[in-house]
C-alpha positions as CSV (number, residue, x, y, z in Angstrom):
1,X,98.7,89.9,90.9
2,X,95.3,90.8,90.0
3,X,92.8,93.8,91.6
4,X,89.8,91.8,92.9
5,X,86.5,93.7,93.9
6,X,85.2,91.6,96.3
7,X,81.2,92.3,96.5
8,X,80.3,90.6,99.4
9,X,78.6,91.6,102.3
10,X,78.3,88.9,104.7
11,X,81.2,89.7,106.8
12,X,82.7,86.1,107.4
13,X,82.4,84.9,103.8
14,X,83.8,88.2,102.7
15,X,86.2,88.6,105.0
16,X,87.4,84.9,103.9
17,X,87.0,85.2,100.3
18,X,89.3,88.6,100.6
19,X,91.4,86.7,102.8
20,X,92.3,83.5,100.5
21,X,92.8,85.6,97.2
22,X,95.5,88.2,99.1
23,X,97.0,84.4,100.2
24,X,97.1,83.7,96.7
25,X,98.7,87.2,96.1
26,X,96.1,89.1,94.8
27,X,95.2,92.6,95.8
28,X,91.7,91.7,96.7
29,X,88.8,94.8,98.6
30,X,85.9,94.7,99.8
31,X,83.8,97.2,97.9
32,X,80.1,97.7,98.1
33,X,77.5,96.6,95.3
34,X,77.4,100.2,93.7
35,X,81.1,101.0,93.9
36,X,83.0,101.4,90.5
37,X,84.6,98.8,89.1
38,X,85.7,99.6,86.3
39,X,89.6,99.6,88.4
40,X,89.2,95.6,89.0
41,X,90.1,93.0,86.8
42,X,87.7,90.9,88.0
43,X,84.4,91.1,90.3
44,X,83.9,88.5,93.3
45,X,80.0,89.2,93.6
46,X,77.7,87.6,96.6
47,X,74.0,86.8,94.8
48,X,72.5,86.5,97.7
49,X,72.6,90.1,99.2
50,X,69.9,92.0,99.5
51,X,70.3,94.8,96.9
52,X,71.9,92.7,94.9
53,X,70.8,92.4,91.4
54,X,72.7,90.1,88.9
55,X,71.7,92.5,85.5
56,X,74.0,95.4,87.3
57,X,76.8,93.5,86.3
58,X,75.9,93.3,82.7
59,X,78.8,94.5,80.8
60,X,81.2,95.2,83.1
61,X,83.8,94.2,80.5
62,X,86.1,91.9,83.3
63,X,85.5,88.3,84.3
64,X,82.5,88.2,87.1
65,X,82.1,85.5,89.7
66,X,79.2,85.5,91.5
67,X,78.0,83.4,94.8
68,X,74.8,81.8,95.6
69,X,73.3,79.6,98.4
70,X,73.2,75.5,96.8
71,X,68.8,76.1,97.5
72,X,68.4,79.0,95.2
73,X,69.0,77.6,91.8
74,X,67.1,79.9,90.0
75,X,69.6,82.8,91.7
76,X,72.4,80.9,89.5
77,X,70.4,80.8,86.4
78,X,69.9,84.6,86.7
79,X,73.1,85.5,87.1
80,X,74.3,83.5,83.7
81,X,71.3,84.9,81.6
82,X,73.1,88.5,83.2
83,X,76.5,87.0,81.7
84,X,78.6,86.3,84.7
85,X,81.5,84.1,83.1
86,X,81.1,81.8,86.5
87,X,78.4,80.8,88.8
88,X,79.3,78.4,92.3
89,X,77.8,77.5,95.1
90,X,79.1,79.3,98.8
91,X,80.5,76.5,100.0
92,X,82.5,75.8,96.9
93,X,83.9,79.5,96.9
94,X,85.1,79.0,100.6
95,X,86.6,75.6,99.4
96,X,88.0,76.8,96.1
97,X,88.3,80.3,95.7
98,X,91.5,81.6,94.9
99,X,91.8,78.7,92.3
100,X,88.3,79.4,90.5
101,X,90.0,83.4,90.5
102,X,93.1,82.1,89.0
103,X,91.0,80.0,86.2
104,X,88.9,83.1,85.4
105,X,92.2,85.5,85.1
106,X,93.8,83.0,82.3
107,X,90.7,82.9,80.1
């Protein structure tokens, strides 16, 4: 079981997102964008927030996942130049999550 920060704002994709990794048996919180994280092992982060900014995440030191709407590409590119180990689309996180967690906990 892994401690999953779970930076998302948007209540129903948050609330879902928390909801299928504690399904897959992780402890997973919804924190907000400024909390610390350095008690996670690894940081579900919405891109599209406002307030959000994918360099605050630099270095964080634990696998980072972030979220972006499929029309903001360049959100995406941001996000990996910043050094998040993973970059999907909402739709696929609602589809896939707790198995794109699981791949990111066994690098």
């Amino acid at each position: 079981m892994a401690r999953i920060a779970v930076v998302i704002p948007d209540l129903l994709l948050g609330s879902n997102t928390q909801g299928a990794l504690r399904a897959a048996g992780h402890d997973a919180a919804m924190v907000a964008a400024d909390a610390p994280l350095a008690d996670y092992d690894l940081v579900v982060v919405d891109l599209m927030a406002d307030g959000v900014d994918p360099a605050a995440f630099t270095g964080l030191q634990r696998p980072t996942l972030g979220v972006f709407a499929h029309t903001q590409p360049d959100i995406r590119q941001r996000a990996l130049d910043a050094g998040f180990d993973l970059v999907v689309p909402r739709s696929r996180m609602a589809r896939e999550g707790a198995a794109l967690v699981a791949g990111l906990l066994e690098r």
